[in-house]
C-alpha positions as protocol buffer text, in pm:
chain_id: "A"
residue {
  index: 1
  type: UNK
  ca { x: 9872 y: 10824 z: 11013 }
}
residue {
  index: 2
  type: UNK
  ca { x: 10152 y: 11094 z: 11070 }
}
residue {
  index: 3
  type: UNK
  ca { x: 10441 y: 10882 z: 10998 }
}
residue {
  index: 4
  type: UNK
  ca { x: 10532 y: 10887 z: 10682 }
}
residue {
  index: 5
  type: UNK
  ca { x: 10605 y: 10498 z: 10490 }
}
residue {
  index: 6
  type: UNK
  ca { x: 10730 y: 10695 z: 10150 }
}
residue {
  index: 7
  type: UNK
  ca { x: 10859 y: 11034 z: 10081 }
}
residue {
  index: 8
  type: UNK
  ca { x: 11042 y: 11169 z: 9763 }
}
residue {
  index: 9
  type: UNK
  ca { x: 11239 y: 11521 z: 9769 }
}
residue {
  index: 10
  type: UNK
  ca { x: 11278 y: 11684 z: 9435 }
}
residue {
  index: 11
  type: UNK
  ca { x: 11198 y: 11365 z: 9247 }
}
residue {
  index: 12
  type: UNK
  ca { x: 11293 y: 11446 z: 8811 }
}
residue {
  index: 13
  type: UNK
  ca { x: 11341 y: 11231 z: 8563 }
}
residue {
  index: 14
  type: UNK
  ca { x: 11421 y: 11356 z: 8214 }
}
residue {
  index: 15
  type: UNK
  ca { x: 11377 y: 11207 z: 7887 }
}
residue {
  index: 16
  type: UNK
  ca { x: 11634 y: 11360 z: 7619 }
}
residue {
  index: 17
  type: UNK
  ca { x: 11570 y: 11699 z: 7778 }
}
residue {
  index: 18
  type: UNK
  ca { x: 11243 y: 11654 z: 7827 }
}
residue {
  index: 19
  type: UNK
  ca { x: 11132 y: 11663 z: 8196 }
}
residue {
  index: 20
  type: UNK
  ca { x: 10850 y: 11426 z: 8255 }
}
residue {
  index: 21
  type: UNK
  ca { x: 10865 y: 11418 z: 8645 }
}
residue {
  index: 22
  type: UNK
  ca { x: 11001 y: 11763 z: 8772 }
}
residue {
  index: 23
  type: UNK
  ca { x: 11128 y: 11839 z: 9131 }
}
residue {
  index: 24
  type: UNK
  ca { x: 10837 y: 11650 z: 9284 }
}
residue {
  index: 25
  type: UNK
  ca { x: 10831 y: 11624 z: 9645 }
}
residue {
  index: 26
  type: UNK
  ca { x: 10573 y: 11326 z: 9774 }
}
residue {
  index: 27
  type: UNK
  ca { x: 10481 y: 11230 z: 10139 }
}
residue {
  index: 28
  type: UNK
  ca { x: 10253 y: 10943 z: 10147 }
}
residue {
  index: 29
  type: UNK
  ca { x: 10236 y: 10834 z: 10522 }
}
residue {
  index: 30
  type: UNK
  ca { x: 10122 y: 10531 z: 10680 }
}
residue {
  index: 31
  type: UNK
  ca { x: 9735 y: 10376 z: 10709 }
}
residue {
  index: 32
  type: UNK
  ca { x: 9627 y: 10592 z: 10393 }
}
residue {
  index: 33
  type: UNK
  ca { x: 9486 y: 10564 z: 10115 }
}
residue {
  index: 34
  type: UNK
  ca { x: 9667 y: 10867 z: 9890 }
}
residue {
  index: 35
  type: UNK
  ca { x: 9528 y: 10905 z: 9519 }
}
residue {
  index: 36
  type: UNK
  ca { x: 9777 y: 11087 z: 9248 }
}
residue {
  index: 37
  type: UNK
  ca { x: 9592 y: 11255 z: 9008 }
}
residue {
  index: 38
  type: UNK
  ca { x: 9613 y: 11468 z: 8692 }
}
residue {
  index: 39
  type: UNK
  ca { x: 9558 y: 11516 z: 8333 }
}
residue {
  index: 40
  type: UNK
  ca { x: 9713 y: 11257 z: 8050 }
}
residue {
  index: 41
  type: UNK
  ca { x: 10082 y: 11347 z: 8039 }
}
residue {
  index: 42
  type: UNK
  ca { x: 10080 y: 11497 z: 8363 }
}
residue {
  index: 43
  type: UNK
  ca { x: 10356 y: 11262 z: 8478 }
}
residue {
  index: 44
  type: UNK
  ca { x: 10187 y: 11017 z: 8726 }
}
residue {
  index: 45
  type: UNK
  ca { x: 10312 y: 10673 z: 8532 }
}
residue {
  index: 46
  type: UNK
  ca { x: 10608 y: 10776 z: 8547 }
}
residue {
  index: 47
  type: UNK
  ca { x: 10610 y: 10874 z: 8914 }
}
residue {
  index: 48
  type: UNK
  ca { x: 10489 y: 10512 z: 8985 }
}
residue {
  index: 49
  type: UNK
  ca { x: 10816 y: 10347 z: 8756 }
}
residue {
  index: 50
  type: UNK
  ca { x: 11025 y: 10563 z: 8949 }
}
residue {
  index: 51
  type: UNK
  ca { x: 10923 y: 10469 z: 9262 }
}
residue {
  index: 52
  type: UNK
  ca { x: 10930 y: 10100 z: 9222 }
}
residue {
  index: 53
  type: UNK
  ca { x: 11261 y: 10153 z: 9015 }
}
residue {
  index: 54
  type: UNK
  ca { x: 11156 y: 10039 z: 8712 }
}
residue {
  index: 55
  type: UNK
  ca { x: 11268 y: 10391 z: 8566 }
}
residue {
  index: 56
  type: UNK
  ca { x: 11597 y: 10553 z: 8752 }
}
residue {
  index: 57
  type: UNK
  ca { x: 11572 y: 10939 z: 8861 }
}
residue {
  index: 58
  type: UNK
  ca { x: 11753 y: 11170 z: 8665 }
}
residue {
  index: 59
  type: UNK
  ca { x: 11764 y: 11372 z: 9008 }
}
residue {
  index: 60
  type: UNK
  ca { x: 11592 y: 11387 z: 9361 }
}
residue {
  index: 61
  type: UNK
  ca { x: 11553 y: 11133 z: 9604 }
}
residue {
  index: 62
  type: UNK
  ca { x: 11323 y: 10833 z: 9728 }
}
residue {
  index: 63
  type: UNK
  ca { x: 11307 y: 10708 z: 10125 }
}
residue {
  index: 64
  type: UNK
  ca { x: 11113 y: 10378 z: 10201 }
}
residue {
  index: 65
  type: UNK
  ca { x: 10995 y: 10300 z: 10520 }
}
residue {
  index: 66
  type: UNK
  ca { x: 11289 y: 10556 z: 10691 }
}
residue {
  index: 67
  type: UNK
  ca { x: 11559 y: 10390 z: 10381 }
}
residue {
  index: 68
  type: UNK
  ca { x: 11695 y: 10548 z: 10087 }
}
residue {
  index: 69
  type: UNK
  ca { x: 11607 y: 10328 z: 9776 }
}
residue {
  index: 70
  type: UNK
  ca { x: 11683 y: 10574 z: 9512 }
}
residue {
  index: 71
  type: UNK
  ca { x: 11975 y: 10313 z: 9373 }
}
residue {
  index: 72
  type: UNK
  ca { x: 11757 y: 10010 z: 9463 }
}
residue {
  index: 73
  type: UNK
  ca { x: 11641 y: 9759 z: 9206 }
}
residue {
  index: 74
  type: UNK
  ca { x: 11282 y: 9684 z: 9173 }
}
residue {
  index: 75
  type: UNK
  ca { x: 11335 y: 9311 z: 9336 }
}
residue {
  index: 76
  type: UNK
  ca { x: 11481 y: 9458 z: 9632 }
}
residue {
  index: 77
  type: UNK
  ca { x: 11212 y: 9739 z: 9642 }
}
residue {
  index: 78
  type: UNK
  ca { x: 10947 y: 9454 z: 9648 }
}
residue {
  index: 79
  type: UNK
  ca { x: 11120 y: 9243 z: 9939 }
}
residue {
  index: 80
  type: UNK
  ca { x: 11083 y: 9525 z: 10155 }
}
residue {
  index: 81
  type: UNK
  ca { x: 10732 y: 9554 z: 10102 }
}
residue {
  index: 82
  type: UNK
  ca { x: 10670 y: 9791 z: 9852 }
}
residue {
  index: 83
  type: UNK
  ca { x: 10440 y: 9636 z: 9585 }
}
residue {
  index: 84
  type: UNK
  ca { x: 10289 y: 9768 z: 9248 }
}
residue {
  index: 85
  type: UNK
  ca { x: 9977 y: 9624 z: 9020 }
}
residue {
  index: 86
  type: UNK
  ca { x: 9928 y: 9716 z: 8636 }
}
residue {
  index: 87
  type: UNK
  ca { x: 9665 y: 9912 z: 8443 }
}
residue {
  index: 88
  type: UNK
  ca { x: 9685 y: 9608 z: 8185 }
}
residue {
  index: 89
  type: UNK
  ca { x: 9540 y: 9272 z: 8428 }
}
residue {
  index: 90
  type: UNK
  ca { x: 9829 y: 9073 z: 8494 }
}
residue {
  index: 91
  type: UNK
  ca { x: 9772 y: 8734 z: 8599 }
}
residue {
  index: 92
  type: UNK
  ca { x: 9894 y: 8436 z: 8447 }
}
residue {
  index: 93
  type: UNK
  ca { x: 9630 y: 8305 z: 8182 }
}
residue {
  index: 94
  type: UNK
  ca { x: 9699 y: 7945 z: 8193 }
}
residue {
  index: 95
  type: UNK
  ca { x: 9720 y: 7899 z: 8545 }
}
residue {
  index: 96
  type: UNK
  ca { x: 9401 y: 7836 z: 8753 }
}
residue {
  index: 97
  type: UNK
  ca { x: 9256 y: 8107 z: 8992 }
}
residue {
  index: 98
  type: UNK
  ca { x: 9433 y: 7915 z: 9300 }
}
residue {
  index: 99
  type: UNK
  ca { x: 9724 y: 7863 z: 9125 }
}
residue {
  index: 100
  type: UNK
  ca { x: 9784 y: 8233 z: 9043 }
}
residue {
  index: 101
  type: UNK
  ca { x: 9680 y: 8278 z: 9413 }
}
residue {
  index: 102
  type: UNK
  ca { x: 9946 y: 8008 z: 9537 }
}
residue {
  index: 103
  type: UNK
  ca { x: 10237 y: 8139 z: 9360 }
}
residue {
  index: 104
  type: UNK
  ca { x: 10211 y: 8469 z: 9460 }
}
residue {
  index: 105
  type: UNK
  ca { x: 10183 y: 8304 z: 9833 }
}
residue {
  index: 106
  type: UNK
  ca { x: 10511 y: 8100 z: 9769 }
}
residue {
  index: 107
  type: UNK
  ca { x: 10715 y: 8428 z: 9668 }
}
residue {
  index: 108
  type: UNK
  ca { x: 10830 y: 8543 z: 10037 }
}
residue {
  index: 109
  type: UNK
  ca { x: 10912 y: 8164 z: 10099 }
}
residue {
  index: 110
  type: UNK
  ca { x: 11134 y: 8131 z: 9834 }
}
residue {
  index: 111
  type: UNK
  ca { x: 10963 y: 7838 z: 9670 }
}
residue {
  index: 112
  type: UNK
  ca { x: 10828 y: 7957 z: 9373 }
}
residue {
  index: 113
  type: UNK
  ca { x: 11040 y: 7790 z: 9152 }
}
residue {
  index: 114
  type: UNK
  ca { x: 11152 y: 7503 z: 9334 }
}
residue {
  index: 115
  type: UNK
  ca { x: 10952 y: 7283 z: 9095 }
}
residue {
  index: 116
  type: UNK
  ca { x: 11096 y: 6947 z: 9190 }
}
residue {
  index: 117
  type: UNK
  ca { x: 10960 y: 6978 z: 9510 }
}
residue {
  index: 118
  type: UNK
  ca { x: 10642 y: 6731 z: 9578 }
}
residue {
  index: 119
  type: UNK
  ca { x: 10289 y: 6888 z: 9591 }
}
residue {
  index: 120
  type: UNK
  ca { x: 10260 y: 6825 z: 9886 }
}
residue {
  index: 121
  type: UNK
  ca { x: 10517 y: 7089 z: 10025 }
}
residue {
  index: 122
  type: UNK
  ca { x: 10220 y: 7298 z: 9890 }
}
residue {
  index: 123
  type: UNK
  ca { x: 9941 y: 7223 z: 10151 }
}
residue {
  index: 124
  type: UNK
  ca { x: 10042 y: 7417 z: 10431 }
}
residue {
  index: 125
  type: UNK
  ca { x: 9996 y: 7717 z: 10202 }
}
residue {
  index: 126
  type: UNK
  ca { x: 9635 y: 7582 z: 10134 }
}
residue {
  index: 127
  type: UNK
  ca { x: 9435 y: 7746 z: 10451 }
}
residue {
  index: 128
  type: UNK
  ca { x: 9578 y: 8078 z: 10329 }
}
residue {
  index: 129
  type: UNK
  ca { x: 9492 y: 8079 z: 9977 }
}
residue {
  index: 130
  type: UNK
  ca { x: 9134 y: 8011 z: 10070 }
}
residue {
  index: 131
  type: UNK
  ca { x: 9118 y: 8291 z: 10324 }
}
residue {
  index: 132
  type: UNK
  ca { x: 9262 y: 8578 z: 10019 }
}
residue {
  index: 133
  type: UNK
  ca { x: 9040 y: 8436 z: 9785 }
}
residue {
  index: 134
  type: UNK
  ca { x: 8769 y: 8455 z: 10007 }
}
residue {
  index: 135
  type: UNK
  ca { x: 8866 y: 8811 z: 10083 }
}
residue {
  index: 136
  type: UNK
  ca { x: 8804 y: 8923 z: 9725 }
}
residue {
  index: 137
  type: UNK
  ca { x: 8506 y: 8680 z: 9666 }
}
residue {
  index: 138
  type: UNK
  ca { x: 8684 y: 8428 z: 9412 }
}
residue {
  index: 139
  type: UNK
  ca { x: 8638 y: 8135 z: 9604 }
}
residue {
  index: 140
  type: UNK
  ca { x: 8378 y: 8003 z: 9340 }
}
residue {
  index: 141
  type: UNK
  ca { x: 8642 y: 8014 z: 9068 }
}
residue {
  index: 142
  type: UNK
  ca { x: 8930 y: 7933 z: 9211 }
}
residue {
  index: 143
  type: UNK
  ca { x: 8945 y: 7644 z: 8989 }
}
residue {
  index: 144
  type: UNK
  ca { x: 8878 y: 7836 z: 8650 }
}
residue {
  index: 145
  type: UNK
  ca { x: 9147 y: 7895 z: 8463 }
}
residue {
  index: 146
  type: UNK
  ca { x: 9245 y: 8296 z: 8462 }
}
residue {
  index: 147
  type: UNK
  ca { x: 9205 y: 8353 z: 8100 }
}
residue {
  index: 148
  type: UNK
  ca { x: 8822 y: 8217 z: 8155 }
}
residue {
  index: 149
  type: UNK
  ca { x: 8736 y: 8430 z: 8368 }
}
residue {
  index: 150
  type: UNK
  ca { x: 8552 y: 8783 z: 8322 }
}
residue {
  index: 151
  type: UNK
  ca { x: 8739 y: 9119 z: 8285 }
}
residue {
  index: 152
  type: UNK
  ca { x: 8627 y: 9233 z: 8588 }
}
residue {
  index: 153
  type: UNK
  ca { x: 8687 y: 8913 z: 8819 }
}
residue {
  index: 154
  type: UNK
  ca { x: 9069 y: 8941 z: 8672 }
}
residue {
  index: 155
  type: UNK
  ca { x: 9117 y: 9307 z: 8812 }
}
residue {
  index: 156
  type: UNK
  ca { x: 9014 y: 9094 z: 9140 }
}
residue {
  index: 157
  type: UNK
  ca { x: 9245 y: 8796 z: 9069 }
}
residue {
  index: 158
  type: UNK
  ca { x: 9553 y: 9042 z: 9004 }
}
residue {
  index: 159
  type: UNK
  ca { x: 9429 y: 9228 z: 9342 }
}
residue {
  index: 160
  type: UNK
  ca { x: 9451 y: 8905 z: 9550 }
}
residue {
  index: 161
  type: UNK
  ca { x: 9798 y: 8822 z: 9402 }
}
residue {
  index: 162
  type: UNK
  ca { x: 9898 y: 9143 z: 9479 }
}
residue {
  index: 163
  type: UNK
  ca { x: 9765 y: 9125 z: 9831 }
}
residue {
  index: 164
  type: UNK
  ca { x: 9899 y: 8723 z: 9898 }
}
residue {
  index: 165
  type: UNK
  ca { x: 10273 y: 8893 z: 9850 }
}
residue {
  index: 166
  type: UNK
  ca { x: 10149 y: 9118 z: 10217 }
}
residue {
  index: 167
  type: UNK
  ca { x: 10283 y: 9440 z: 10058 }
}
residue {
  index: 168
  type: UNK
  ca { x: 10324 y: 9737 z: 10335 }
}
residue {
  index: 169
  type: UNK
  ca { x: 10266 y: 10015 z: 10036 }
}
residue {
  index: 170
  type: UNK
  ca { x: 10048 y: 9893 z: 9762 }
}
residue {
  index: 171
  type: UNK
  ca { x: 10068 y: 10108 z: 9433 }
}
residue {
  index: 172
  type: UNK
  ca { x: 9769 y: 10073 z: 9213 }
}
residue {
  index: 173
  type: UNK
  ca { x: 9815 y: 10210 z: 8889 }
}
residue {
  index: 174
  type: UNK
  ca { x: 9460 y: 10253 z: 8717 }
}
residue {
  index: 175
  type: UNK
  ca { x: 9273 y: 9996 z: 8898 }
}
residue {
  index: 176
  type: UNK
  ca { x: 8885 y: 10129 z: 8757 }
}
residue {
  index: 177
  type: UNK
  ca { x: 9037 y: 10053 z: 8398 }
}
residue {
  index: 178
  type: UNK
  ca { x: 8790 y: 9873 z: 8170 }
}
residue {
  index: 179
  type: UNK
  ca { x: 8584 y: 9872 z: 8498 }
}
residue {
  index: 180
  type: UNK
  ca { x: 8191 y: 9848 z: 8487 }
}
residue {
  index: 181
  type: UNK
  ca { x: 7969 y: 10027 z: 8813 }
}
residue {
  index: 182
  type: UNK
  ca { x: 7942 y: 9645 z: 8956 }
}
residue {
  index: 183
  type: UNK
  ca { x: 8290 y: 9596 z: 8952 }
}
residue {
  index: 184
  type: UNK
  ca { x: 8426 y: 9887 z: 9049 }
}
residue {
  index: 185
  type: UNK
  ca { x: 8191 y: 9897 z: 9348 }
}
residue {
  index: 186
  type: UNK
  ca { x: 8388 y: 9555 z: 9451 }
}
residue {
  index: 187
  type: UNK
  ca { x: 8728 y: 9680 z: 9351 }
}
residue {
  index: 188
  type: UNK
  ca { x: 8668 y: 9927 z: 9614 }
}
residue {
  index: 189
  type: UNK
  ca { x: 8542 y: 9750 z: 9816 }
}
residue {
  index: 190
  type: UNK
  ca { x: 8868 y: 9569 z: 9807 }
}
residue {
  index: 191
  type: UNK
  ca { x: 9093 y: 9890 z: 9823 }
}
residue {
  index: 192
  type: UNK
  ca { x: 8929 y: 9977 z: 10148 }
}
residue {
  index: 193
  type: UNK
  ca { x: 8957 y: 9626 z: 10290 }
}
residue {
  index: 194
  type: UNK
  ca { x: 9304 y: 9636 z: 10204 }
}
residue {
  index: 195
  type: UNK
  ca { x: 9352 y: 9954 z: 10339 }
}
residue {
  index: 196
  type: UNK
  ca { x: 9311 y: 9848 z: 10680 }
}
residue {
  index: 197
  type: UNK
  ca { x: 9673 y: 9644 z: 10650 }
}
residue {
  index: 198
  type: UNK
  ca { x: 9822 y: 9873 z: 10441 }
}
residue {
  index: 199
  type: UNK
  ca { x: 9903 y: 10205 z: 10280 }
}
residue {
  index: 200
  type: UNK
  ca { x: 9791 y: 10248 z: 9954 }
}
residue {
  index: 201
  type: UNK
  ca { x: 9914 y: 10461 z: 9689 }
}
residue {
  index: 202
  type: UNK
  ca { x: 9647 y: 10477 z: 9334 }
}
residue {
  index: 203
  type: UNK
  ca { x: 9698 y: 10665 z: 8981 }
}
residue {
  index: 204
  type: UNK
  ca { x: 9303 y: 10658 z: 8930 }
}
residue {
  index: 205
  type: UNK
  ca { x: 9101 y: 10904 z: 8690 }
}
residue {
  index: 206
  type: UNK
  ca { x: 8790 y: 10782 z: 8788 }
}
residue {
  index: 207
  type: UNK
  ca { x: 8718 y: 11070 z: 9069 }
}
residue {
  index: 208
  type: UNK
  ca { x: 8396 y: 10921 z: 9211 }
}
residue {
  index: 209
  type: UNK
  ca { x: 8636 y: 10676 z: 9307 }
}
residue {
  index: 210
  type: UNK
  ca { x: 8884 y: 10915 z: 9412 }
}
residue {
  index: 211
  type: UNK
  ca { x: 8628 y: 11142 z: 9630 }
}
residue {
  index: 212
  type: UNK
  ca { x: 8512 y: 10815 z: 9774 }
}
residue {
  index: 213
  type: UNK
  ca { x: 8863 y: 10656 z: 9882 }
}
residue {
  index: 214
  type: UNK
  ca { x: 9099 y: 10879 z: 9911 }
}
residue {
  index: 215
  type: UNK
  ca { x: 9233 y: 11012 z: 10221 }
}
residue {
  index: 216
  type: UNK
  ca { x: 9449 y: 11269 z: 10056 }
}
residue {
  index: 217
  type: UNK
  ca { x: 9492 y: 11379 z: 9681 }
}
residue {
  index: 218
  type: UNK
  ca { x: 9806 y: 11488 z: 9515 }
}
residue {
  index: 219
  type: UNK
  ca { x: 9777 y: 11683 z: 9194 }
}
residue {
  index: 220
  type: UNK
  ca { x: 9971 y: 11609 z: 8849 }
}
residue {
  index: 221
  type: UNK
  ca { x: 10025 y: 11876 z: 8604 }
}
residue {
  index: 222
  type: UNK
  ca { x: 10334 y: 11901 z: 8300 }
}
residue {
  index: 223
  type: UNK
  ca { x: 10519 y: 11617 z: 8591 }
}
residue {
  index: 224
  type: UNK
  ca { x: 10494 y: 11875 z: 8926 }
}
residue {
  index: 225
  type: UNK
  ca { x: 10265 y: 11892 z: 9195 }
}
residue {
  index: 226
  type: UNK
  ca { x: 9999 y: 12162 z: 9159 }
}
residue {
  index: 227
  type: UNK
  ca { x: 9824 y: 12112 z: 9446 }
}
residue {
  index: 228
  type: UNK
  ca { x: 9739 y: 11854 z: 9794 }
}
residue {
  index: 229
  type: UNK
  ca { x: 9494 y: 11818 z: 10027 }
}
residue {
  index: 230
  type: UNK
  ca { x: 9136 y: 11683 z: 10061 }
}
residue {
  index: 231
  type: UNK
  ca { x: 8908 y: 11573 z: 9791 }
}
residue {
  index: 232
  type: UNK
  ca { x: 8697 y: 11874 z: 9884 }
}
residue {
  index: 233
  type: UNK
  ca { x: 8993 y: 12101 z: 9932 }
}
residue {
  index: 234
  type: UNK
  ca { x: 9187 y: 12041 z: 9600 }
}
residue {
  index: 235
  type: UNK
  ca { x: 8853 y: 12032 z: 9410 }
}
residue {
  index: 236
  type: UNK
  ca { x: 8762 y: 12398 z: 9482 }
}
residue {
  index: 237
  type: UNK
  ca { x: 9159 y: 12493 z: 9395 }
}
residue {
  index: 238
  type: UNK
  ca { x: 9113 y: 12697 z: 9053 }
}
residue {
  index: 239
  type: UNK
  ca { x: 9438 y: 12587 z: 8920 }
}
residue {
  index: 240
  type: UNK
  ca { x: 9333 y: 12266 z: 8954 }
}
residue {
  index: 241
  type: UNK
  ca { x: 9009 y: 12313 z: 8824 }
}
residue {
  index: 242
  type: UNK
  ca { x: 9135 y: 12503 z: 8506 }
}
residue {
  index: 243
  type: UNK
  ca { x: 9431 y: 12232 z: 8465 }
}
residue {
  index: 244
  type: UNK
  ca { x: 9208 y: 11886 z: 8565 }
}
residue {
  index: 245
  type: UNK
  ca { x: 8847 y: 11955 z: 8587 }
}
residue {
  index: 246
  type: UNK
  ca { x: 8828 y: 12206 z: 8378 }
}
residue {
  index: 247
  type: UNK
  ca { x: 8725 y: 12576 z: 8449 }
}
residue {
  index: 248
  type: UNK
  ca { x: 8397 y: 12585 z: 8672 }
}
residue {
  index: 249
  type: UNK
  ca { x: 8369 y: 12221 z: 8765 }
}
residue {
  index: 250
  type: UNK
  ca { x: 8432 y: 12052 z: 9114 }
}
């Protein structure tokens, strides 16, 4: 856990003069799970588009996995392992749960869109699709379409695509959104299982969640880190409390 997979050094992006991310310095190290928190507008979005280059950095600098990436484009960010799910499900409606599973599987071989290829190039992917949707307890629906299934089973659809693509650094952005107490209890579940392959980075404001998961918790405020540590330790920081919690709360 001391090497670090991800680090940014004075990470800023501005927006027309207005500084959304400012001079943020990250360290997310390997076998982790590291939460980034803060209050809306705090700046933790747009930490997440910088890092998987969906935004470019008006200044500072991004390392993956000991390689600077701060000119990279998303694609290439993704090949080397670095992958990112949405607060909005994303999953592709009119495909079946397997389906969704099975493309995601075909990315790193290349074969996603070879579509004149026979179904049966398909079958040696089989034994592996059942095995990640077994891991986040879809196998009963894996031959529902997406869009039929419930809200909460498609946060655990987009999770298994995410995890068939065998990311290194997973970024979660929101995954408790729209969550009820069952389902959040299995998207944890799933975090933690996941955890166990790979590093995971989460924008979460649910901080049950947070207190629960989290190995270490950086803090958000007007886009610069206010404070990092523990659950425990940046929860009795007054700054934080006055700028996140609110005055007197842990």
């Amino acid at each position: 856990m001391d090497e670090p997979i991800l680090a940014t050094s004075g990470l800023t992006k501005e927006f027309r003069g207005f500084a959304a991310v400012r001079g943020v310095d990250l360290t997310v190290r390997r076998g982790t799970i590291h939460a980034l928190i803060g209050p809306n507008g705090a700046g933790k979005t747009t930490v997440f588009n910088l890092l998987t280059k969906f935004l470019a950095p008006t200044a500072g600098r991004i390392v993956f996995k000991g390689r600077d990436i701060t000119g990279a484009h998303p694609a290439a960010v993704a090949r080397l392992g670095m992958v990112r799910s949405f607060q909005i499900s994303a999953v592709f409606p009119h495909l079946s749960v397997v389906e969704n599973v099975r493309l995601a599987l075909q990315r790193p071989l290349g074969t996603s869109f070879h579509f004149w290829r026979s179904g049966k190039s398909l079958d040696a992917l089989e034994g592996e699709v059942d095995r990640v949707l077994a891991e986040v307890s879809l196998g009963p629906y894996r031959d529902l379409p997406a869009a039929d299934l419930p809200y909460g089973r498609k946060r655990a659809l987009e999770f298994a695509t995410t995890l068939a693509l065998a990311p290194e650094l997973m970024l979660l952005d929101e995954p408790m959104s729209g969550l009820g107490a069952e389902d959040i209890g299995r998207i944890s579940a799933l975090i933690r299982r996941a955890a166990q392959h790979c590093t995971v980075l989460m924008v979460e404001h649910n901080l049950s969640v947070v207190a629960d998961l989290s190995d270490v918790i950086t803090v958000l405020t007007r886009g610069q880190v206010l404070a990092e540590g523990s659950y425990a330790e940046v929860a009795d920081n007054p700054e934080v409390r006055e700028a996140y919690l609110g005055t007197g709360h842990a």
